[in-house]
C-alpha positions, -999 to 999 in steps of 0.1 A, spaced: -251 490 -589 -252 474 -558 -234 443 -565 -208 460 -592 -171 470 -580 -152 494 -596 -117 491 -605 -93 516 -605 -82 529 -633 -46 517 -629 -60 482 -625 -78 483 -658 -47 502 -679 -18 486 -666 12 514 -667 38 505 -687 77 503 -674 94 533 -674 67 554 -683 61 590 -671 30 597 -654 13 626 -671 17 604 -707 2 577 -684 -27 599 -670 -34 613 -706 -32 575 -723 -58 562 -696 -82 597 -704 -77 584 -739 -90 550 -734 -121 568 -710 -130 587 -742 -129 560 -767 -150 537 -744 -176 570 -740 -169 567 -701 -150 599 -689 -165 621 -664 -153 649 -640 -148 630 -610 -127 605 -634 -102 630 -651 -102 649 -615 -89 611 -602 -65 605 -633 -49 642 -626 -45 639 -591 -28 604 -591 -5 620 -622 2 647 -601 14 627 -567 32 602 -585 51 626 -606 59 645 -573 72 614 -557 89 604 -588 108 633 -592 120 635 -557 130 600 -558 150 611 -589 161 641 -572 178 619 -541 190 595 -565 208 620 -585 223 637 -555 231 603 -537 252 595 -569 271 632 -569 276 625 -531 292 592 -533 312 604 -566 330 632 -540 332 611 -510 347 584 -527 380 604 -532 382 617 -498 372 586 -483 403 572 -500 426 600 -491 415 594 -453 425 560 -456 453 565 -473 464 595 -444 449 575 -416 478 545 -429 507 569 -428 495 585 -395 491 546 -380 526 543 -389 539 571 -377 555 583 -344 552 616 -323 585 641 -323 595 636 -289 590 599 -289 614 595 -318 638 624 -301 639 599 -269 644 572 -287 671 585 -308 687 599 -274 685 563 -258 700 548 -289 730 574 -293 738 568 -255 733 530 -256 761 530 -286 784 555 -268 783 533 -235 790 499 -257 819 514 -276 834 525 -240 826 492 -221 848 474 -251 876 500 -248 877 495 -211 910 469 -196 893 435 -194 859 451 -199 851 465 -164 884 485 -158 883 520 -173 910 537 -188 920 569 -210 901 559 -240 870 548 -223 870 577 -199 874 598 -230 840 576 -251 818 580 -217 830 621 -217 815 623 -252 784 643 -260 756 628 -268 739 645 -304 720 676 -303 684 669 -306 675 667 -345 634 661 -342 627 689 -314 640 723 -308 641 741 -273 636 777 -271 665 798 -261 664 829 -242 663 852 -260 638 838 -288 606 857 -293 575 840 -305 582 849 -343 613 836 -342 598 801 -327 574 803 -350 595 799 -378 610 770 -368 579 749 -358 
């Protein structure tokens, strides 16, 4: 027996695709007993390879499985960030547009009064009157009067 080399028993019964381990484990005992060669030490082998690889097996499964059910819930939220992150890239804080509406409301009053004015630098009734106009009350912001409590803000916010 010195020169002989044993195989292992996966190398002699090849394992077929897709098939589970303890049917593999009892197929190779099957082929010890017809060849007259099973022993303790042998099914004790057969078992405990059966046994790991079903283990790892089913926790490869396992992760599998709950990768899929993972992606299948991040996939809607994933697109739902996208989708909020796109409206928030294109949008523009409250007191920025407030400003900005300000700026343009002046910037109209001031042109309508510069072309009202006598040869467009002398002022006169009507101009006078276009500058003396209010500019809009703010439409995006609210300031808190006096005697607002913070219910009463909160309501409004």
């Amino acid at each position: 027996m010195e020169g002989t080399i044993t195989m292992h028993f996966t190398e002699k019964t090849p394992r077929l695709d897709h098939e589970d381990p303890i049917i593999y484990a009892a197929r190779v005992m099957c082929d010890e007993i017809s060849k007259g060669k099973l022993t303790a030490k042998s099914i004790r082998n057969v078992m405990t390879w059966a046994s790991k690889k079903s283990d790892r097996e089913m926790k490869d499964l396992s992760l599998r499985v709950l990768e899929k059910r993972i992606n299948e819930i991040k996939a809607p939220l994933l697109a739902r960030i996208a989708e909020l992150e796109l409206l928030y890239s294109a949008s523009v804080p409250r007191s920025v547009a407030e400003e900005e509406r300000q700026r343009a409301a002046e910037a109209m009053r001031n042109r309508i009064a510069v072309k009202e004015m006598e040869f467009g630098c002398v002022p006169n009734d009507w101009s006078e009157a276009i500058f003396d106009t209010p500019l809009p009350s703010p439409k995006f912001t609210r300031t808190k009067p006096a005697d607002w409590d913070k219910k009463e803000l909160a309501k409004h916010n």
